[in-house]
C-alpha positions in Angstrom: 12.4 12.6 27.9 13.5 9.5 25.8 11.2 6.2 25.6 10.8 3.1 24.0 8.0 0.7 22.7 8.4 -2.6 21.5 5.5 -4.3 20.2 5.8 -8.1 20.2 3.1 -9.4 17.1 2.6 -12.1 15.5 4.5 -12.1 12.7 6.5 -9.1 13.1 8.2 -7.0 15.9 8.6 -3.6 15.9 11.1 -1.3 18.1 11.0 2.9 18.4 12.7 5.2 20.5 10.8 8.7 21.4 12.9 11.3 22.4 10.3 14.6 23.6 7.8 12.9 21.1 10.0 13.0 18.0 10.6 9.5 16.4 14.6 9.0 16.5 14.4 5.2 15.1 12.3 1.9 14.5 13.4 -1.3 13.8 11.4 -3.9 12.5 12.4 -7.7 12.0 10.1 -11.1 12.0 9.2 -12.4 14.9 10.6 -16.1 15.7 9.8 -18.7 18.7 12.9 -16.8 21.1 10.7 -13.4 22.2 12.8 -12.8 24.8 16.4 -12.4 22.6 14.6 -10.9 19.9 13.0 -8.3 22.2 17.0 -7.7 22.8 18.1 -8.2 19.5 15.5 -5.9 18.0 16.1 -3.5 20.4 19.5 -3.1 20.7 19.2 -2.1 16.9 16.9 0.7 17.5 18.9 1.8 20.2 22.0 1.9 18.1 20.3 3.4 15.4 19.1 6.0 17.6 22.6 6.3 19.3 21.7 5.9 22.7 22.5 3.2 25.1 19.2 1.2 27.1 20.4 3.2 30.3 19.7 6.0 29.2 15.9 5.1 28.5 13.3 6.2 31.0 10.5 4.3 30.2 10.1 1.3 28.0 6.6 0.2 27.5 6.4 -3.7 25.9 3.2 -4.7 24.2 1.9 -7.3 21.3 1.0 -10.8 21.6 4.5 -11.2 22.8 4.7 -8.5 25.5 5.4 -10.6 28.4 8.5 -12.0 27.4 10.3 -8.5 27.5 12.3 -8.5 30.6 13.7 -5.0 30.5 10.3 -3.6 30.1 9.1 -1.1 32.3 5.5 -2.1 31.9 3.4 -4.1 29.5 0.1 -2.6 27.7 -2.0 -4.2 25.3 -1.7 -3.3 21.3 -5.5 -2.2 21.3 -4.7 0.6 23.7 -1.3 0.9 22.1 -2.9 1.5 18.5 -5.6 3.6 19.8 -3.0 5.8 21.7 -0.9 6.5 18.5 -4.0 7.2 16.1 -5.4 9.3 18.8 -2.3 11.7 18.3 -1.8 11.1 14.7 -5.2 11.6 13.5 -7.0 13.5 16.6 -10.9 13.1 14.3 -9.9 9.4 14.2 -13.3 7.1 15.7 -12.7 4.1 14.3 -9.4 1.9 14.0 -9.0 -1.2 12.1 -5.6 -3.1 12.6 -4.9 -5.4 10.1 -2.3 -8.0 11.4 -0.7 -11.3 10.2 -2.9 -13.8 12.5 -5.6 -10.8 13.7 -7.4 -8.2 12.9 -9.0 -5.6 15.5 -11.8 -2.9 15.1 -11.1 0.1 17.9 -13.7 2.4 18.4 -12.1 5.8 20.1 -14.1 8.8 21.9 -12.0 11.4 22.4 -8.8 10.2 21.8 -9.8 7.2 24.2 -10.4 3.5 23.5 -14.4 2.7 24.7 -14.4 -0.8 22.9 -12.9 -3.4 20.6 -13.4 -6.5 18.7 -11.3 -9.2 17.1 -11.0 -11.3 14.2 -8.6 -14.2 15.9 -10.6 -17.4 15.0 -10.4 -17.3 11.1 -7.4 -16.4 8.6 -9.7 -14.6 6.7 -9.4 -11.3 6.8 -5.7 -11.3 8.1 -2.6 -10.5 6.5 -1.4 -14.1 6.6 -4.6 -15.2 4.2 -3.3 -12.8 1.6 0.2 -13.8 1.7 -1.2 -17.4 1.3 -2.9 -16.3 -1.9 0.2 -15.0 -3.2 1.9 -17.7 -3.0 -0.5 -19.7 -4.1 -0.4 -17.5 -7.3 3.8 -17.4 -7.3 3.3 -13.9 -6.9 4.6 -10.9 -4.4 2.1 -9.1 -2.8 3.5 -6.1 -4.4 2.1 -7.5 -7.6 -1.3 -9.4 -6.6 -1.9 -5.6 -5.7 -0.6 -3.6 -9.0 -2.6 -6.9 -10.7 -6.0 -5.7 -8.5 -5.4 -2.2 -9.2 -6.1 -2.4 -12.8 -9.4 -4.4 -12.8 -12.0 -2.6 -14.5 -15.0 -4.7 -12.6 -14.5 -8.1 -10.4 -15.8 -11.4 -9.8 -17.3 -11.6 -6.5 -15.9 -14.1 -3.6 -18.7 -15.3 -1.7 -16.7 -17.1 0.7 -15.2 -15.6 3.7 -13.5 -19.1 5.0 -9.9 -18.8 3.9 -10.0 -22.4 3.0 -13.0 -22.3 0.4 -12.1 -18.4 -0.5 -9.3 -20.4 -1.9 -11.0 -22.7 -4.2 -13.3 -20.6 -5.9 -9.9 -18.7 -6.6 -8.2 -21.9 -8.0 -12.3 -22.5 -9.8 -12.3 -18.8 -11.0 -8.8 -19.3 -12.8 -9.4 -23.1 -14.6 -12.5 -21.0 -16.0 -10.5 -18.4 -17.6 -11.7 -15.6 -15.7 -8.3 -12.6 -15.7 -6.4 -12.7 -12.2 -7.2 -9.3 -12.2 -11.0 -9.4 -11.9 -10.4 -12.5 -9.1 -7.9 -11.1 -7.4 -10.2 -7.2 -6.9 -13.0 -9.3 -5.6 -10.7 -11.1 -3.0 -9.6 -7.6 -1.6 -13.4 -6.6 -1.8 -14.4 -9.6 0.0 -11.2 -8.6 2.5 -12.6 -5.0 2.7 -16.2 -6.1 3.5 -15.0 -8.8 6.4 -13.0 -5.9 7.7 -16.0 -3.6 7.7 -18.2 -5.8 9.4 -16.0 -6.8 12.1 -15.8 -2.3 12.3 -19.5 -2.3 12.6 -20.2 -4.2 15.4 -18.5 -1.0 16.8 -20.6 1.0 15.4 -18.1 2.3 12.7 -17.9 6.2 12.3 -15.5 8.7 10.3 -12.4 9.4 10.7 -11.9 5.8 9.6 -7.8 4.5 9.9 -6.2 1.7 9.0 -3.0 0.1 10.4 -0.9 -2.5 11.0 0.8 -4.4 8.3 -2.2 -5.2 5.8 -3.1 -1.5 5.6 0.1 -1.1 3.3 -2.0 -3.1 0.4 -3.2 -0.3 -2.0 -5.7 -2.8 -3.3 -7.4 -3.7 -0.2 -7.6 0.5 1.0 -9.3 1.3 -2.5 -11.5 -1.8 -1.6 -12.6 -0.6 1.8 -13.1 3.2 0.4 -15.4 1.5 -2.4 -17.6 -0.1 0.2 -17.6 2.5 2.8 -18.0 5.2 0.5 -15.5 7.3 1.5 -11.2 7.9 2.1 -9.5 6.0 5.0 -6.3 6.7 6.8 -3.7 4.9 7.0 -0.4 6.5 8.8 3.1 6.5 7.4 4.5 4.2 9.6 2.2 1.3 9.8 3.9 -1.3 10.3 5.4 0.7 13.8 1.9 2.2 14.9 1.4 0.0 17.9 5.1 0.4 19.2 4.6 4.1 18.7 1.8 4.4 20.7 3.8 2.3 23.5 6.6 4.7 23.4 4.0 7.8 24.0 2.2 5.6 26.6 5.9 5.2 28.4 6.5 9.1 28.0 3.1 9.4 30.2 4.3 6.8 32.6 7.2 9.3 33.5 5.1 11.8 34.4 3.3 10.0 36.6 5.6 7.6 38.0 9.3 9.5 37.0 12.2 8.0 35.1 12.3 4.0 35.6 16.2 3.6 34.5 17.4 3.5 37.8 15.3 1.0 39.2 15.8 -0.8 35.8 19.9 -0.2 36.4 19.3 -1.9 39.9 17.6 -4.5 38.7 20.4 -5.8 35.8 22.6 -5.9 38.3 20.4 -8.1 41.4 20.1 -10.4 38.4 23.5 -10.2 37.6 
């Protein structure tokens, strides 16, 4: 059986083809304002990659903030489903999910390897990847190194703001009073970790606790979240690709039910043709 899922998000998209549940190749590229020829574009790369051609897929499953502008989709499912569908089989004691995107972030509360509830962080930029990646620059520094800069703090100075805007001052207030980046910049990933956390606990957060999504590849911000929660998260290899894994395992499922969709997508091509 050999799927797809491309995952549409924000600020990145993701491709993977799933051939009997083995990961053959993923492709990840930034997202611009064309979805629908970068869905192709990104595509046709992990197809390549994978050496098969998009007829011979028999399921694709689209999803992200983007999803509907994939024609050559099979079927379109959201990315909390998605990301609980790929934890569920990557960490079967996982309850809780926290997906830490570039404009969102998203608590997932799972029961048996199924999604009973969600919330979202949409509203502030706090909390999100993109805040971070403002700080950075801010600071003329990678990511890599605000969080090799974190790491070493032996204590921190608290940031009492969760608004991105003033979080930002009392980071610019911190520095013209000669406090180290390193204390400053481990209170900004506590103050991350603890927006996270309370966004988890209006779902009633429980262990196995995983992270995902982009912002769970800062090593700063995981030590920050285990400090508060008092105990190790997950976060799987692949990040970046969780929510397009999870479509591609979804599609695989859709076969079963439904069959092999690459002759109706075949027939399709060519009406519009």
């Amino acid at each position: 059986m050999l799927t797809a899922g491309i995952d549409i998000g924000s600020t990145m998209t993701k491709a993977l083809v799933l051939l009997d549940g083995d990961v053959l190749s993923e492709e990840i590229t930034m997202t611009g304002a064309e979805h629908k020829a970068l869905a192709h574009l990104v595509m046709e790369k992990a197809l390549k990659n994978a050496g098969v051609e998009l007829s011979q897929l028999d399921y694709i499953v689209g999803t992200g903030y983007g999803r509907l502008n994939i024609p050559f989709a099979d079927r379109q499912i959201t990315e909390i489903t998605c990301h609980g569908r790929a934890i569920a089989v990557l960490f079967p004691k996982a309850k809780t999910v926290i997906e830490i995107g570039g404009q969102d972030c998203k608590a997932i509360r799972l029961k048996n390897g199924k999604v009973t509830d969600f919330a979202m962080n949409e509203k502030c930029a706090a909390g999100t990847g993109r805040f971070l990646q403002i700080v950075a620059d801010m600071l003329e520094l990678s990511l890599d190194e605000m969080n090799d800069i974190a790491l070493v703090a032996d204590d921190m100075i608290p940031i009492s703001n969760y608004c991105a805007i003033f979080a930002q001052q009392e980071i610019i207030s911190s520095l013209s009073m000669g406090i180290p980046a390193e204390r400053i910049l481990a209170g900004l990933f506590d103050a991350f970790a603890r927006r996270l956390i309370k966004l988890a606990q209006s779902q009633k957060i429980a262990r196995e606790v995983i992270l995902t999504g982009g912002g769970s590849k800062h090593r700063a911000l995981r030590k920050a979240v285990e400090n508060v929660l008092g105990y190790p998260v997950f976060v799987p290899e692949n990040a970046l690709t969780t929510g397009a894994y999870g479509a591609a395992i979804l599609a695989a499922e859709w076969v079963k039910k439904e069959g092999s969709q690459k002759r109706q997508r075949a027939l399709n091509v060519i009406s519009v043709g």
